[in-house]
N, C-alpha and C positions, 0 to 999 in steps of 0.2 A: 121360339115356337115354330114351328113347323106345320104343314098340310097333311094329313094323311086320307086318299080318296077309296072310301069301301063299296062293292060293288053286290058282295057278295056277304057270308056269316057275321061282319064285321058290324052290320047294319042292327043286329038283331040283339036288343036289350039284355036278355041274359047273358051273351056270349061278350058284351061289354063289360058287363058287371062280374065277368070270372076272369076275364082275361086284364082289365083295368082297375077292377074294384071301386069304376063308378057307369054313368052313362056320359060318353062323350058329346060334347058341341056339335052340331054341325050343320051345313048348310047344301042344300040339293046342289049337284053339279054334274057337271058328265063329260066323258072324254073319246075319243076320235081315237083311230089309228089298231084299234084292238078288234076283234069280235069274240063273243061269250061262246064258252065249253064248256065241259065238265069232266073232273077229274076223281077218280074213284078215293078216300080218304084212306089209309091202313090204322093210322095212330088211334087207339081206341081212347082215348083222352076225349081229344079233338074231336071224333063223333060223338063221345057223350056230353060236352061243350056244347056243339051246334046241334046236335038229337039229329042229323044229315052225314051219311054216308055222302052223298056225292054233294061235292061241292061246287061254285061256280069257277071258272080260272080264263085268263084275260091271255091270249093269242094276238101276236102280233099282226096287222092285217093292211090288205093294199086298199081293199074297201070303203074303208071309215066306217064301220057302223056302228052307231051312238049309241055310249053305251052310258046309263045312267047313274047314279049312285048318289053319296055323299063324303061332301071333303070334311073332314073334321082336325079340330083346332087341337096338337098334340107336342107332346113335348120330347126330347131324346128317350126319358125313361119307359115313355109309353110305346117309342119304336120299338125299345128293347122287348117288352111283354109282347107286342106285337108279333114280331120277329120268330120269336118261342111258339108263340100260338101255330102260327103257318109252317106248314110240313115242307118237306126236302122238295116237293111238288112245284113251288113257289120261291118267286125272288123279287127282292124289293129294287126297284128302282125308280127316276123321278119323270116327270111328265107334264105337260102342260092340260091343264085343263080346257073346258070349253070359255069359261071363266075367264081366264088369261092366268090364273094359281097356277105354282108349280108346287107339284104333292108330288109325295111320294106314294105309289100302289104296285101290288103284290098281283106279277105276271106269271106265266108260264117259264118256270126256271130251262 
């Protein structure tokens, strides 16, 4: 098992139940080193998934500003659907949380 820390559409019950075919575990967390944007979506899928054209997206940053979310309890297959869901906009990498978890979340490719 694995961490996976959502910040953003990950968060939001339908968009778990299309893209995982349940609702994931999770627990409040937040992580440092980032600050929040937004990125315009093109895939029309994924807007009709999230019902949001513009989506959140995680910037690397000298800042820290805390940015909040939840880590949830996931498995490889669920990286995989993950992975599909998020657009060419987006890339998975790991990170430490505020927690001390190292997840993985989906930054500014």
């Amino acid at each position: 098992m694995s961490w996976l820390f959502a910040y953003g559409t990950l968060r939001q019950r339908e968009v778990q139940l299309a893209v995982f075919g349940r609702e994931l575990t999770g627990e409040p967390d937040a992580l440092t080193g980032f600050e929040l944007s937004t990125v315009t979506i093109g895939d029309p899928e994924v807007v009709a998934t999230s019902g949001l054209a513009e989506h959140l997206i995680l910037r690397r940053s000298d800042i820290g500003e805390e940015i909040t979310g939840v880590a949830y309890s996931v498995d490889e297959a669920d990286l995989i659907k993950a992975d599909a869901y998020e657009t060419s906009a987006y890339q998975r990498t790991k990170a430490t949380l505020k927690s001390g978890r190292r997840a993985f979340v989906y930054v500014a490719a």
